[in-house]
mmJSON file of the N, C-alpha and C atoms, coordinates in Angstrom:
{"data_MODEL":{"atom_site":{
"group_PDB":["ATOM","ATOM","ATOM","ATOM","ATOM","ATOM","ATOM","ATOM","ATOM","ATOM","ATOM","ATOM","ATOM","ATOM","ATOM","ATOM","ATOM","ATOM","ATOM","ATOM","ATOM","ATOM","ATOM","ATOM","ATOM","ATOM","ATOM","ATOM","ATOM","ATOM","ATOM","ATOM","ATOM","ATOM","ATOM","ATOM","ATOM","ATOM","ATOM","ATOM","ATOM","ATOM","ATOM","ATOM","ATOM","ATOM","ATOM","ATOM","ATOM","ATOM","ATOM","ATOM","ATOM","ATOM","ATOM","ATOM","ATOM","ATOM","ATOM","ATOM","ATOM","ATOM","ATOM","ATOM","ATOM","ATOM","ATOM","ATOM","ATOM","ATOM","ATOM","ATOM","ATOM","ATOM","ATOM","ATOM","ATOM","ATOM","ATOM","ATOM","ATOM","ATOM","ATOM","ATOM","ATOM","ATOM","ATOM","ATOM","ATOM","ATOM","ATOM","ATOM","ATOM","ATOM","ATOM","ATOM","ATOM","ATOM","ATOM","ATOM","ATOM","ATOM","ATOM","ATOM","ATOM","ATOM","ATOM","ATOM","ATOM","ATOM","ATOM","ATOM","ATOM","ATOM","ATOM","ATOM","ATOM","ATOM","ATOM","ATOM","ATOM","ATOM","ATOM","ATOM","ATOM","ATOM","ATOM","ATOM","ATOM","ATOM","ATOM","ATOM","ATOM","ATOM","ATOM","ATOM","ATOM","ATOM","ATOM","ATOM","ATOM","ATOM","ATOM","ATOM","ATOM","ATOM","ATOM","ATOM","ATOM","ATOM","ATOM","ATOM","ATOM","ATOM","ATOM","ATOM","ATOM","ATOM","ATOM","ATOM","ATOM","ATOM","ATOM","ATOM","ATOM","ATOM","ATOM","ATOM","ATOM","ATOM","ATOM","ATOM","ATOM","ATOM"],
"id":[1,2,3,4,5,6,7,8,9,10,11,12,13,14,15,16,17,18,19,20,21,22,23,24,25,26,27,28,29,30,31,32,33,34,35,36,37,38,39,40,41,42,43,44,45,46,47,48,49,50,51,52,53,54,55,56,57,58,59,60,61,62,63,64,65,66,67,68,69,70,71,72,73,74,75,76,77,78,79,80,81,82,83,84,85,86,87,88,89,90,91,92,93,94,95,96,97,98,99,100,101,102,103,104,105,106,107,108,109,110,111,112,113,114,115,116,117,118,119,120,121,122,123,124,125,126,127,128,129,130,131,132,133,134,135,136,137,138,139,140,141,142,143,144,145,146,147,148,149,150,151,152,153,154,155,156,157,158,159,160,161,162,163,164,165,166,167,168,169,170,171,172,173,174],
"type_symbol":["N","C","C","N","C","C","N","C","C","N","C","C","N","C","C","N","C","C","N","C","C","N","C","C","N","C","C","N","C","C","N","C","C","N","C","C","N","C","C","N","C","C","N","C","C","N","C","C","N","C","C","N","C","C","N","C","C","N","C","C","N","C","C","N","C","C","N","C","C","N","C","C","N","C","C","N","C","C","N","C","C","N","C","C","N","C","C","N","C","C","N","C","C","N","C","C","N","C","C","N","C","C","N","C","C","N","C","C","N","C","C","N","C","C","N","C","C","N","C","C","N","C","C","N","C","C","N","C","C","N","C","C","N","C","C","N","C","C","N","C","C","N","C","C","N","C","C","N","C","C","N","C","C","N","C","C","N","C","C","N","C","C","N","C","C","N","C","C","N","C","C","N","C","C"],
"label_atom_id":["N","CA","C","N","CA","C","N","CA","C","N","CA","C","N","CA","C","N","CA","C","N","CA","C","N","CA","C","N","CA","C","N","CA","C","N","CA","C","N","CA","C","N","CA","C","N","CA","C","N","CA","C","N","CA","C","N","CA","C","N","CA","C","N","CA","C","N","CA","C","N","CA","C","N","CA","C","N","CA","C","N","CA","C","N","CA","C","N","CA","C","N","CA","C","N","CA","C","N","CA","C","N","CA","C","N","CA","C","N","CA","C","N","CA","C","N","CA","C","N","CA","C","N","CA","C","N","CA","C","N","CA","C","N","CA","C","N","CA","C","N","CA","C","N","CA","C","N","CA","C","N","CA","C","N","CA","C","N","CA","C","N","CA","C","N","CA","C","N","CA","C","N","CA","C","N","CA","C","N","CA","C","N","CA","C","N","CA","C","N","CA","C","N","CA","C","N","CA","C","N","CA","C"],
"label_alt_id":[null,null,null,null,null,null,null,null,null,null,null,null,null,null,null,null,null,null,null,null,null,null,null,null,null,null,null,null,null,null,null,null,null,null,null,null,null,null,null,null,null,null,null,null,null,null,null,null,null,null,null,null,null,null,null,null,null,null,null,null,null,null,null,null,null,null,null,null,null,null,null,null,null,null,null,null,null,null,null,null,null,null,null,null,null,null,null,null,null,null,null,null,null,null,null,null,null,null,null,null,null,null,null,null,null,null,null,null,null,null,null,null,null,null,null,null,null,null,null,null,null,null,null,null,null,null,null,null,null,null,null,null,null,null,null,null,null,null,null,null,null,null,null,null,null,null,null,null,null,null,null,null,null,null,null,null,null,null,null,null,null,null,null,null,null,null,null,null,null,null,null,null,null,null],
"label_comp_id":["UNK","UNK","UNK","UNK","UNK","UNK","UNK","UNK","UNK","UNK","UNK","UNK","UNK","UNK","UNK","UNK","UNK","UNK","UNK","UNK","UNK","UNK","UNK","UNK","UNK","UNK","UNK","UNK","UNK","UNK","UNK","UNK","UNK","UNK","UNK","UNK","UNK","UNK","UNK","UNK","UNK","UNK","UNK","UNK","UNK","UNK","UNK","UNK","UNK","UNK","UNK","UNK","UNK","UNK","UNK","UNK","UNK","UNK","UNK","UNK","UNK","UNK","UNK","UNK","UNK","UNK","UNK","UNK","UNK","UNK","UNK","UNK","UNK","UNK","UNK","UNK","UNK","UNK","UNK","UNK","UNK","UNK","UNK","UNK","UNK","UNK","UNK","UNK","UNK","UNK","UNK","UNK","UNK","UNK","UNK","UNK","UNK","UNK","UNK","UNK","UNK","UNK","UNK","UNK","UNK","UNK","UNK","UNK","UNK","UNK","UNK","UNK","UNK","UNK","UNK","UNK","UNK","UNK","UNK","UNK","UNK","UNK","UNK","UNK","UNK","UNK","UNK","UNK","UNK","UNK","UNK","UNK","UNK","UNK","UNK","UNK","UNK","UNK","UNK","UNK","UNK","UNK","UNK","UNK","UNK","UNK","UNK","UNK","UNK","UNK","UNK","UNK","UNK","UNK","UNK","UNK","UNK","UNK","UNK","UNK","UNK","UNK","UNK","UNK","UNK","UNK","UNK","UNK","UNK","UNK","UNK","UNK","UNK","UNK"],
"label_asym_id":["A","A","A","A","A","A","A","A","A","A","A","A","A","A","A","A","A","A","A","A","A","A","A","A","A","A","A","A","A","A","A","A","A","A","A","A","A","A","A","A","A","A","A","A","A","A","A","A","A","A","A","A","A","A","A","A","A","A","A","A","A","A","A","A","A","A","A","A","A","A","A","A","A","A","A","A","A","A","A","A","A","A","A","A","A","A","A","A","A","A","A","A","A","A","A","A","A","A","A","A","A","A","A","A","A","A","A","A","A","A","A","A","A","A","A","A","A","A","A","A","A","A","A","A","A","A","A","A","A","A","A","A","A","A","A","A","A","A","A","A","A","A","A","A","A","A","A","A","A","A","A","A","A","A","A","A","A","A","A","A","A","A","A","A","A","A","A","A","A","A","A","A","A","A"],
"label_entity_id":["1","1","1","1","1","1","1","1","1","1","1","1","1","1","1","1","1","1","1","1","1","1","1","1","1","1","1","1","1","1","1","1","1","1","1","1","1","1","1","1","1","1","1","1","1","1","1","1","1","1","1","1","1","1","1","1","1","1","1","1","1","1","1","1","1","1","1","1","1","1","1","1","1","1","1","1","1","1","1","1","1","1","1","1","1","1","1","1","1","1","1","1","1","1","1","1","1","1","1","1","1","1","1","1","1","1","1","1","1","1","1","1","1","1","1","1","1","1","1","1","1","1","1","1","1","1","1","1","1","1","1","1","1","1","1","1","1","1","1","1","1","1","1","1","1","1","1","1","1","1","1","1","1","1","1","1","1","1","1","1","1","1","1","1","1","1","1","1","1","1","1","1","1","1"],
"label_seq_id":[1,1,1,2,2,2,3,3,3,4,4,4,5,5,5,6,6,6,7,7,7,8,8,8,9,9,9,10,10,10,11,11,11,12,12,12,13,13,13,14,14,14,15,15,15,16,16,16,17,17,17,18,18,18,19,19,19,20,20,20,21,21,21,22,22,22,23,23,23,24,24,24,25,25,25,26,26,26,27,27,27,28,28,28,29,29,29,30,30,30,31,31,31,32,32,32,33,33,33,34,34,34,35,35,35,36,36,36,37,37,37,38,38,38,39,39,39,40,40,40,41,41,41,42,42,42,43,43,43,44,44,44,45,45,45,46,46,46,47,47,47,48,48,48,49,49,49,50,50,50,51,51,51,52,52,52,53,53,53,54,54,54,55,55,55,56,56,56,57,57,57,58,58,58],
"pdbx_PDB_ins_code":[null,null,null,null,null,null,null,null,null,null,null,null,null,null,null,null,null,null,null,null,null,null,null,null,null,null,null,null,null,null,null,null,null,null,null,null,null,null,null,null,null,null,null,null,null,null,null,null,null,null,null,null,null,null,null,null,null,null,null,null,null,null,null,null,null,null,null,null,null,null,null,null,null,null,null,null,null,null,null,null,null,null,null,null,null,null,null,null,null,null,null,null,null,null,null,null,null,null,null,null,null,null,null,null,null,null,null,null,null,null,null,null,null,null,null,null,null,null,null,null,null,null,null,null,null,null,null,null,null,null,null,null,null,null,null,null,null,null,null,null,null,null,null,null,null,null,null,null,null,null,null,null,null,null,null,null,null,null,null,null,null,null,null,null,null,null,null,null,null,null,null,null,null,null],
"Cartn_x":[0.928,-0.494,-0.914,-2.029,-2.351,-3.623,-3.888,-5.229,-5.87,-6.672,-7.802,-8.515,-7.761,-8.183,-8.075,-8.741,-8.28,-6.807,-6.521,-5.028,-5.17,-4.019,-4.039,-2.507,-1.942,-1.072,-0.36,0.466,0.367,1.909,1.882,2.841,2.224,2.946,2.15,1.295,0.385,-0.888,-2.23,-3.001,-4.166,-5.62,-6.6,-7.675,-8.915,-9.388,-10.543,-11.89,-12.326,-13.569,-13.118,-13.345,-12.69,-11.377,-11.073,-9.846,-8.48,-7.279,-6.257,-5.706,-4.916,-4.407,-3.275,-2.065,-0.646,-0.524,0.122,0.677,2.458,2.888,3.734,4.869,5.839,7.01,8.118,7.897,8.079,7.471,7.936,6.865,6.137,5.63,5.029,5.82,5.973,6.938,8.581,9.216,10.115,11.138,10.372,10.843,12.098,11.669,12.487,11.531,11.634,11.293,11.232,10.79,10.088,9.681,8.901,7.599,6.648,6.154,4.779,3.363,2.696,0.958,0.622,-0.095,-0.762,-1.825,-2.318,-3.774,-4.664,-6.18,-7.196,-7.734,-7.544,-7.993,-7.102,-5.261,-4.821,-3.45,-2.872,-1.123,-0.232,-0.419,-0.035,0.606,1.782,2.261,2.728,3.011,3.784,4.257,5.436,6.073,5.052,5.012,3.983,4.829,5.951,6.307,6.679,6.219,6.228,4.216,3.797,2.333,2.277,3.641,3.296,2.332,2.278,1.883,2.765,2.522,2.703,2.608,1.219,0.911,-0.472,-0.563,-1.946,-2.913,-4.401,-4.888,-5.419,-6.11,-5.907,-7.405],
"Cartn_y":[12.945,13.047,11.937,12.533,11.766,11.053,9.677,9.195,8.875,8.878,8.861,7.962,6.855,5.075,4.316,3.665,2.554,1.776,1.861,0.723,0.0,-0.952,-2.048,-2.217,-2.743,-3.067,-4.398,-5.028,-6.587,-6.14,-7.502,-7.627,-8.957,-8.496,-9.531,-9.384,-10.531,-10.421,-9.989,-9.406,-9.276,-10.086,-10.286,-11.309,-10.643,-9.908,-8.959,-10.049,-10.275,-11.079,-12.468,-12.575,-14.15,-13.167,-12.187,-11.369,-11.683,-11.99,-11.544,-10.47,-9.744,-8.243,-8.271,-7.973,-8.027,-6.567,-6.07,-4.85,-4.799,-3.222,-2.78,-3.501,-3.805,-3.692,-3.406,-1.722,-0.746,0.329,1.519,2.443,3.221,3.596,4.815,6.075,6.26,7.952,7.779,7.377,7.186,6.16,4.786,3.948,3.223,3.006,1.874,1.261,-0.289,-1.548,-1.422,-2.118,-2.265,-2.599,-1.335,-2.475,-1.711,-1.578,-1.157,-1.158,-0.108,0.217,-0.072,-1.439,-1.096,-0.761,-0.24,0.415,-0.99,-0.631,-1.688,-1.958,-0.557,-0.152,-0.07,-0.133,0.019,-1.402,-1.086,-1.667,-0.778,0.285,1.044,0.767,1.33,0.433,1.68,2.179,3.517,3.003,3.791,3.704,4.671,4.242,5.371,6.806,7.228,8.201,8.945,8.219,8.556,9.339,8.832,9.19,10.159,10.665,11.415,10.884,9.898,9.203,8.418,8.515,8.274,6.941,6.652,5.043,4.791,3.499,2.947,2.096,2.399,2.043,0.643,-0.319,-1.68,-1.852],
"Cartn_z":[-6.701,-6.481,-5.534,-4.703,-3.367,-3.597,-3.942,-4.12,-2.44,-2.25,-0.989,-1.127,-1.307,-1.004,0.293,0.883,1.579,1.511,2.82,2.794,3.941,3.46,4.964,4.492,6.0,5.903,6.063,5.078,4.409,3.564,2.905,1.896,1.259,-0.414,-1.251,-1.629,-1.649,-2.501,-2.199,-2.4,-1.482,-2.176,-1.329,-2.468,-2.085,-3.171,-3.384,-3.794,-3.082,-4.208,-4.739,-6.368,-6.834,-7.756,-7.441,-8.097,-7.165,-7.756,-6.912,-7.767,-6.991,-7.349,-6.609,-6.835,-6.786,-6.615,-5.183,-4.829,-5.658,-5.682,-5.797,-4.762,-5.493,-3.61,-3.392,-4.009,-3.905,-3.977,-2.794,-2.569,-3.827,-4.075,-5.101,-4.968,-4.021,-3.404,-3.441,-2.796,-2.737,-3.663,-3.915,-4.852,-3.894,-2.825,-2.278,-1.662,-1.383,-0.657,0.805,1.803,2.734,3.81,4.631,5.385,4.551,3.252,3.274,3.247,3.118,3.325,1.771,1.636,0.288,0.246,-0.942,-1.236,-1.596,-1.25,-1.35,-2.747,-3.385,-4.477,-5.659,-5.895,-6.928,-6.429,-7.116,-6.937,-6.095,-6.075,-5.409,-4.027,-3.121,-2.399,-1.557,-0.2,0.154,1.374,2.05,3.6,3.97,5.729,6.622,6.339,6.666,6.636,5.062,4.09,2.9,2.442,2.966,3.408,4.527,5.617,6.657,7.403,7.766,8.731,9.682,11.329,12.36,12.783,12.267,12.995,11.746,12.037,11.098,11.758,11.575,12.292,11.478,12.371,11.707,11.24],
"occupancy":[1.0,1.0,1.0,1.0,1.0,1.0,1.0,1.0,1.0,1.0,1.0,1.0,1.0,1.0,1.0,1.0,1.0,1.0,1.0,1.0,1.0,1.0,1.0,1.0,1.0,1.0,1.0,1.0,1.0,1.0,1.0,1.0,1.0,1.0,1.0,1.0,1.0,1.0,1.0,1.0,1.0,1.0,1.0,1.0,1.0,1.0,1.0,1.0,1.0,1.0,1.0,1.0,1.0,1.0,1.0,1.0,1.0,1.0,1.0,1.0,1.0,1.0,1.0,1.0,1.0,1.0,1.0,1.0,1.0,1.0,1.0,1.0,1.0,1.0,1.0,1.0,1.0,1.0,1.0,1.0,1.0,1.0,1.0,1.0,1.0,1.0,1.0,1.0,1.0,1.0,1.0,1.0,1.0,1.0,1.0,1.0,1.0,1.0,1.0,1.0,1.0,1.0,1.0,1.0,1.0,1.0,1.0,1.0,1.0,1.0,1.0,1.0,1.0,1.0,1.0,1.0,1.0,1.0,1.0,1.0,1.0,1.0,1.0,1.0,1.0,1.0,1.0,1.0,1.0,1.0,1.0,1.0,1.0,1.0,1.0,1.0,1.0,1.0,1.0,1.0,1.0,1.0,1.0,1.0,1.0,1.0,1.0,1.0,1.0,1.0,1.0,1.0,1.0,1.0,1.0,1.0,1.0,1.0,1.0,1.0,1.0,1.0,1.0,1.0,1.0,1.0,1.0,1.0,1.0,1.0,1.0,1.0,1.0,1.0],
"B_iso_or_equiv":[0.0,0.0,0.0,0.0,0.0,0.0,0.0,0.0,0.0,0.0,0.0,0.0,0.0,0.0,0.0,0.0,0.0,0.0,0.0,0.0,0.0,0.0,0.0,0.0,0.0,0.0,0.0,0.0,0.0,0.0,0.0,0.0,0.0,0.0,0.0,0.0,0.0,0.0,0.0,0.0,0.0,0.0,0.0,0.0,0.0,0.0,0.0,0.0,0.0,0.0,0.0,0.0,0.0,0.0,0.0,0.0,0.0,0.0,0.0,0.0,0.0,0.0,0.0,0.0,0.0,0.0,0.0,0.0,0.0,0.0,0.0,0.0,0.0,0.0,0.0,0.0,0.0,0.0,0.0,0.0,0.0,0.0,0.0,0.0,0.0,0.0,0.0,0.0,0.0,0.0,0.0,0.0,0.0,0.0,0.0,0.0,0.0,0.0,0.0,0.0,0.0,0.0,0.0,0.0,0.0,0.0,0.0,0.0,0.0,0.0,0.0,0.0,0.0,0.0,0.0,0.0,0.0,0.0,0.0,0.0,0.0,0.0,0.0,0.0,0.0,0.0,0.0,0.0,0.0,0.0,0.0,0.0,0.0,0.0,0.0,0.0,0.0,0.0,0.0,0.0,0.0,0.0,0.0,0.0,0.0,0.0,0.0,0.0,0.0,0.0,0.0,0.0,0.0,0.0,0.0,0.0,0.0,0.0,0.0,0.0,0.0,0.0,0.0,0.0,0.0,0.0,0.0,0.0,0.0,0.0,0.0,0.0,0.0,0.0],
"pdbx_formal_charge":[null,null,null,null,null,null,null,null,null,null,null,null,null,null,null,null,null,null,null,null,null,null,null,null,null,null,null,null,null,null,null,null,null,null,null,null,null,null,null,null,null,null,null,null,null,null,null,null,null,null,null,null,null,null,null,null,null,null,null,null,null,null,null,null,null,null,null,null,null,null,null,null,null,null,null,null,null,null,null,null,null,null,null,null,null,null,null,null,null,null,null,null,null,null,null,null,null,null,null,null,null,null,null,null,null,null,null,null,null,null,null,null,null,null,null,null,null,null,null,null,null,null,null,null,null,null,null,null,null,null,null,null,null,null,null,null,null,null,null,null,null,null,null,null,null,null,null,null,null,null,null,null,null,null,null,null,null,null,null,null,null,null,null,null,null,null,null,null,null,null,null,null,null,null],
"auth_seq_id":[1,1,1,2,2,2,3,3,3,4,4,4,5,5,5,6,6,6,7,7,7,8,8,8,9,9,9,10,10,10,11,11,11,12,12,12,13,13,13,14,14,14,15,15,15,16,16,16,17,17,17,18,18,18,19,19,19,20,20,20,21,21,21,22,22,22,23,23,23,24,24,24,25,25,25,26,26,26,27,27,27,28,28,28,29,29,29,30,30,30,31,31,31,32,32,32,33,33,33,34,34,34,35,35,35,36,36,36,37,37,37,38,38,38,39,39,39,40,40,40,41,41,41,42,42,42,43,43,43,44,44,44,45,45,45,46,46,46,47,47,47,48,48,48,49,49,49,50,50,50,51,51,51,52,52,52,53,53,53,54,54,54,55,55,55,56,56,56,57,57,57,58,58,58],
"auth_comp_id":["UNK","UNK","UNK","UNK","UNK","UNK","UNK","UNK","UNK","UNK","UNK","UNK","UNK","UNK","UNK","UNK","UNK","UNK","UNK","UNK","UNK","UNK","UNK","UNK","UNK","UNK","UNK","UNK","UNK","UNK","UNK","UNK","UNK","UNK","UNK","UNK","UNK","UNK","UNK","UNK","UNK","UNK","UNK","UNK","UNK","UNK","UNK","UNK","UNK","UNK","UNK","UNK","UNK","UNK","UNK","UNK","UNK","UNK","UNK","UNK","UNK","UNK","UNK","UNK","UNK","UNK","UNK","UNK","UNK","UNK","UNK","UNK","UNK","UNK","UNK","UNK","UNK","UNK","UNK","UNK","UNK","UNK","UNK","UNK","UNK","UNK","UNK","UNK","UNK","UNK","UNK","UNK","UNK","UNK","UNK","UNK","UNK","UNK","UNK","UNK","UNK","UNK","UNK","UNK","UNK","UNK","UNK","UNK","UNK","UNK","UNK","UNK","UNK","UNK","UNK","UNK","UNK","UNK","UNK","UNK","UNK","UNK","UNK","UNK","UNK","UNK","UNK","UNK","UNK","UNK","UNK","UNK","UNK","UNK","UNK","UNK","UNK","UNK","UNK","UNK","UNK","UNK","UNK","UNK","UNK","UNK","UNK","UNK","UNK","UNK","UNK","UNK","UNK","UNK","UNK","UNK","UNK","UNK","UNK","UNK","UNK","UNK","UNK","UNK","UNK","UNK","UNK","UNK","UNK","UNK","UNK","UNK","UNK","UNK"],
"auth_asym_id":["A","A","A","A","A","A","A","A","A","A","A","A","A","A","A","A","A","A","A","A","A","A","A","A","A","A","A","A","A","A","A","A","A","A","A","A","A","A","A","A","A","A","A","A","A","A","A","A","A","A","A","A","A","A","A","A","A","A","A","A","A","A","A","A","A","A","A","A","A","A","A","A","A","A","A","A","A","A","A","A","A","A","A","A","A","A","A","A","A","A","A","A","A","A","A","A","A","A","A","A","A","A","A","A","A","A","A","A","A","A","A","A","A","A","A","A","A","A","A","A","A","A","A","A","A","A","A","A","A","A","A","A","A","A","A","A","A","A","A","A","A","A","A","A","A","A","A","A","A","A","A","A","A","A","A","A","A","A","A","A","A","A","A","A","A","A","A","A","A","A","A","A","A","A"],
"auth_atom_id":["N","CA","C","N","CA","C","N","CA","C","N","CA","C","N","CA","C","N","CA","C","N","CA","C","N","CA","C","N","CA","C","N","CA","C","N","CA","C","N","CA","C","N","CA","C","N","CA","C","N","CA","C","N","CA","C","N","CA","C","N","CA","C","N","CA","C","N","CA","C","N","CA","C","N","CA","C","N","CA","C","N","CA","C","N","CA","C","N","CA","C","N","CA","C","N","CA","C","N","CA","C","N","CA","C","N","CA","C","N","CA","C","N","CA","C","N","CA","C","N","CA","C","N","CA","C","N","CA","C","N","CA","C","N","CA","C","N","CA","C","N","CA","C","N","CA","C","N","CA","C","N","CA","C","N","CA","C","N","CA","C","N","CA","C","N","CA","C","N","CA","C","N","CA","C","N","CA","C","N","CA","C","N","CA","C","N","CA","C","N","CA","C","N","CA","C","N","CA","C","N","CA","C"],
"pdbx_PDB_model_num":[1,1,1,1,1,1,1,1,1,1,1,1,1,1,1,1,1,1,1,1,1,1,1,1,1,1,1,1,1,1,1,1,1,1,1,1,1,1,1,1,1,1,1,1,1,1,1,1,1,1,1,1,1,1,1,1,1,1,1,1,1,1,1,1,1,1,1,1,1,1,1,1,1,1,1,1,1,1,1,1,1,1,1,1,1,1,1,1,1,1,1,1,1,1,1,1,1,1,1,1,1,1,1,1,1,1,1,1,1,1,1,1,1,1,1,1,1,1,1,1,1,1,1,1,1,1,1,1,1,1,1,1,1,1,1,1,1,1,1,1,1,1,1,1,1,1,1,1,1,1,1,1,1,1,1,1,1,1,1,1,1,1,1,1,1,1,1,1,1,1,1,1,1,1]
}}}
């Protein structure tokens, strides 16, 4: 299942507010490690071509 969140692309930690939130690092789809796209919104973590995506815009 495909959530329709915001991503950026990073590794590590990301800092929402006074929250830190710790991505996956490993994909959600595939379940191997990386360059990946994490989500803004979960832990969630994916490769571009695991998403069918080409390129990401910044």
């Amino acid at each position: 299942m495909m959530h329709d969140h915001k991503t950026r692309e990073t590794s590590g930690k990301s800092f929402s507010g006074l929250s830190l939130v710790e991505n996956d690092y490993i994909c959600s789809v595939c379940h191997y490690g990386g360059e990946l796209i994490l989500c803004d919104k979960c832990p969630s973590s994916f490769h571009k071509t695991c998403l069918g995506l080409e390129q990401t815009v910044s």
